[in-house]
N, C-alpha and C positions, 0 to 999 in steps of 0.2 A: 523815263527809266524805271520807275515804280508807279505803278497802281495804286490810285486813291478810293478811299469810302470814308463817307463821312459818317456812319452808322456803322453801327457792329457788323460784321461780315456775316456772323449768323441771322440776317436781315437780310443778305445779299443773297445768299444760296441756299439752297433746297437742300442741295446732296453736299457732305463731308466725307473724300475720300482722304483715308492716310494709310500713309507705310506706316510699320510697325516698327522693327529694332528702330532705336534713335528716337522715336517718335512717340509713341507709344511705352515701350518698355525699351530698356536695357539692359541686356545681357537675364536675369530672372525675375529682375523688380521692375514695377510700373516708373515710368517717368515721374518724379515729383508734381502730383498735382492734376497727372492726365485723369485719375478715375472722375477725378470733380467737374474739372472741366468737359470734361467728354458727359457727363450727366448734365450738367447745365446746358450745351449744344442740344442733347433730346428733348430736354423741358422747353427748349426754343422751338421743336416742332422740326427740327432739320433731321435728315436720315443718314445714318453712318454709318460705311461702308470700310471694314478692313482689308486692306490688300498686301498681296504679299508676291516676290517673284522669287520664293522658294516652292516648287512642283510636290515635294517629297512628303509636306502635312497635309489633312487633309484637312478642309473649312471644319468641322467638328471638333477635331484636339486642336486648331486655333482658337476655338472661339472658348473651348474650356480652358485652355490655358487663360484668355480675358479675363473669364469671370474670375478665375482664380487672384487678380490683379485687383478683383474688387469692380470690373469693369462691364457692364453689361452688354453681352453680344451670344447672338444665335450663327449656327452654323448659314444662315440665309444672309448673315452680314459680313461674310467673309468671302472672299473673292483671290483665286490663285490665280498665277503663272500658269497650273497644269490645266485650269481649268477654260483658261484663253487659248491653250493650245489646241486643245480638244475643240474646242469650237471653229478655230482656223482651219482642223481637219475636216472638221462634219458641212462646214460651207463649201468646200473646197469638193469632195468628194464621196459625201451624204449619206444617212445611215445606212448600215451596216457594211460599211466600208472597212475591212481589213488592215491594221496598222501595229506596224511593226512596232513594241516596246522599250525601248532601252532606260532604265529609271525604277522609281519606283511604284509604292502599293497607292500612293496618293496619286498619281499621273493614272496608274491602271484603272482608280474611279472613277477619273474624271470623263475617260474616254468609254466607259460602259455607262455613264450620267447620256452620253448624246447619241448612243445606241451604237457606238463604234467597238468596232473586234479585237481587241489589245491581243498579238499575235506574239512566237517567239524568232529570234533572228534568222531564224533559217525558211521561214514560213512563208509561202505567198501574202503578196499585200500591194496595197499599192500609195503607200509612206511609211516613212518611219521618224517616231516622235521622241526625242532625248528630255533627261531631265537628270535635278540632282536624285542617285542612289547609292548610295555607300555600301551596299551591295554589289553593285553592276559589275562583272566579271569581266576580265581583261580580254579571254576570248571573244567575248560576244561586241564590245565595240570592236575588235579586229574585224568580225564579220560586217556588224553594220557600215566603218568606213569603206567596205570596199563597196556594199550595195549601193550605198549612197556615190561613190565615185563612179559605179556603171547604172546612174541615171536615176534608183530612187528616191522621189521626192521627198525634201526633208523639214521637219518644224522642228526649233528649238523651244524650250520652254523658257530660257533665257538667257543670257551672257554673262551673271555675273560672277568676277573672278575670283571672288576671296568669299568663306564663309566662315560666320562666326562660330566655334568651339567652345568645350568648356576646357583646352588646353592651348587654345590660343585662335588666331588667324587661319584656316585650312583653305587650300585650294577650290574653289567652287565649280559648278558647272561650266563655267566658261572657260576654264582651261579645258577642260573635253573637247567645248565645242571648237576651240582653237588649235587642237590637237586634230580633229576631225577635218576642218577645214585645210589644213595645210598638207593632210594628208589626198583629200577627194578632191581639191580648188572651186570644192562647193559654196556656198555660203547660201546659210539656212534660212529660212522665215524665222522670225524671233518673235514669241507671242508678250514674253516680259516686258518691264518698264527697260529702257525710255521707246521702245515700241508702245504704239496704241492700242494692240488687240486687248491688253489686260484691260488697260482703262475703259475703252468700247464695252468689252464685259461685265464689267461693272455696274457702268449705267445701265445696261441693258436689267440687268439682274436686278438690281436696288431699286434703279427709278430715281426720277431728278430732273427737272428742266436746266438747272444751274449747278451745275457741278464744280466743287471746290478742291481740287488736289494740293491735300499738306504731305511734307517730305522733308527732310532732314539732309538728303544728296543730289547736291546739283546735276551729277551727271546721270542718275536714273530717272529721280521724284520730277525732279523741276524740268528737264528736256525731255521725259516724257509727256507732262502738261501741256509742254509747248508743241508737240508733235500730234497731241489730240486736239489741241485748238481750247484748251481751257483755261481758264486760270489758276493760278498756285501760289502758298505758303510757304514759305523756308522756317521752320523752328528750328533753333539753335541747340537743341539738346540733344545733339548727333555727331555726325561726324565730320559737319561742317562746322570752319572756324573763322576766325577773319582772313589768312590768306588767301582759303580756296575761294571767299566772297570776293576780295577783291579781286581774283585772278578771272571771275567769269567771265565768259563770249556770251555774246547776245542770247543763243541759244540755250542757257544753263540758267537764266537770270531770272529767278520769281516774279509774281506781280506783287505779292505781300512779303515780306519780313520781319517777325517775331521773334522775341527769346523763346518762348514755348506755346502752348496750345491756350494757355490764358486770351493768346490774342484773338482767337475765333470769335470772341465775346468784345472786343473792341475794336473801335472805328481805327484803321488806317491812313491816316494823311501820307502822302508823298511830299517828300523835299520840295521846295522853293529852288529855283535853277536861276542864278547871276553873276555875273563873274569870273566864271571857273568855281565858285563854292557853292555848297550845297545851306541850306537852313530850314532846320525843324525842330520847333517843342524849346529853344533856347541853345540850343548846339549851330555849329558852323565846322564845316567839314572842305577842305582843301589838299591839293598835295603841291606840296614846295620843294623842289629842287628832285622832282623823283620820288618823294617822301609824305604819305599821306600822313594828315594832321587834324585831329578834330579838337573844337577848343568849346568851350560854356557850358551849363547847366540844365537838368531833366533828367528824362525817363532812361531810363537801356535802352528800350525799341525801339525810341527818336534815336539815340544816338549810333544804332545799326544802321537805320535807315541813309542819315546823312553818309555813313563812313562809305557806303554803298553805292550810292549815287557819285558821290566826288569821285572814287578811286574809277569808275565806269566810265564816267568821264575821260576821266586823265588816261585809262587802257585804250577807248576808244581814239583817240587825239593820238598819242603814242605810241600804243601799239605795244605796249610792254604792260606789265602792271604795276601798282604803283606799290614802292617799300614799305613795312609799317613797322621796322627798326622793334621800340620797345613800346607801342602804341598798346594797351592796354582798354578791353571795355569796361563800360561800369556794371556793377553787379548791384 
């Protein structure tokens, strides 16, 4: 169900990919503890690569946003969404191929980065690439839906449907794209997580025999992992909690899980499997009557690991996932 190492992971892998919000920072401050940690991983000799399936920054005001965190990173260690689309375009239909823009100034570089013609919606081409722009005028997706519904080929830059604000939750580009598809009965290439082309881009870019994908969201970080064929981290300091743990399918389910990025730097054991319970580090994890239950003494990131394993179990067998009432981790 989990992934073991008995050696610190930064032993294990070459390349350290992560997502950023949750992971990295939250909302305009660093994670507690990422700049240290993330500086101990480079002193290990491992390459770290940030990735992001926002299209609209560009790797340069990311990576100065990092440093600003105290975090060391060059625009060469940053890796978009826009910049996976762009590539999906130039393999697909090779330079100076014509393509339609809907998005923004950060999508626009990425596509004159692989020598492609960012065009406007009315323009000859032969695709058209979306992404987030809070700009993007209403007329102009009216025109792109209809091009795209009489035949041209279309990349998204990604699906995701909520973006974070400084006045709350907003709509992200995946309402667009959902808006588009229901209008044309298209359905686009997605270059975003939990598609591979980002993660492909990455290695490509960075370099790495062993690449490590850390994420904080089982349904982009972690089922992207699993759709590149890699392994992956869950850290807890996002917007995953214990129910959406317990509640994953196969497909959403890390190899590693950590409270944060401290664990890059320590060995992972996997649960002991008997009985129906789980056991690690002095914990025992079960679920009784529908109701997962962890009982003894340790670390926090033993006792994620058991809660994990048990309740996966018990989904697996049942088919439902298991309660966790007033079940509480340790801190």
């Amino acid at each position: 169900m989990l992934g073991s190492s008995d050696a610190p992971l930064t032993d294990r892998y070459d390349l350290v990919m992560l997502d950023l919000d949750g992971v990295v920072y939250v909302g305009g401050d660093a994670v507690p503890g990422a700049p240290e940690h993330l500086g101990a991983v480079r002193e290990a000799g491992v390459r770290l690569a940030f990735i992001t399936n926002n299209a609209a920054r560009s790797p340069e005001r990311v990576a100065e946003h990092l440093r600003e965190l105290g975090i060391g990173a060059s625009a060469d260690d940053v890796v978009t969404s826009a910049q996976a689309a762009a590539r999906v375009l130039a393999d697909s239909f090779g330079a100076g191929a014509r393509v339609v823009l809907l998005g923004s100034d950060g999508l626009r570089a990425a596509l004159i980065e692989q020598d492609l013609v960012p065009v406007g919606v009315e323009d000859d081409a032969v695709a058209v690439v979306t992404g987030y722009g809070p700009e993007v005028l209403w007329r102009d997706i009216m025109r792109v839906g209809v091009r795209v519904r009489d035949g041209l080929p279309w990349v998204a830059s990604n699906r995701d449907y909520t973006i974070p604000t400084a006045y709350g939750v907003a709509p992200g580009h995946g309402v667009l794209v959902e808006t588009l598809e229901r209008f044309s009965r298209i359905t686009p290439t997605t270059a975003g997580k939990p598609e591979r082309p980002l993660l492909d881009e990455t290695i490509r870019r960075v370099g790495g025999q062993r690449p490590l994908m850390v994420g904080d969201r089982l349904d982009t970080d972690i089922e992207g992992a699993r759709n590149a064929g890699i392994d992956s981290l869950l850290v807890l300091t996002g917007v995953t909690g214990l129910s959406e743990l317990v509640a994953a399918g196969p497909q959403a389910r890390p190899t590693y899980v950590a409270p944060g990025l401290g664990g890059l730097a320590e060995a992972c054991a996997a649960p002991e499997v008997a009985g129906g319970e789980a056991r690690l580090g002095g914990w025992t994890a079960r679920v009784v009557d529908g109701e997962l239950s962890v009982d003894g003494d340790g670390s926090p990131a033993d006792w994620w690991r058991v809660a994990a394993v048990a309740a996966w179990m018990h989904l697996d067998d049942q088919g439902r996932p298991a309660g966790t009432g007033d079940l509480e981790p340790p801190r």
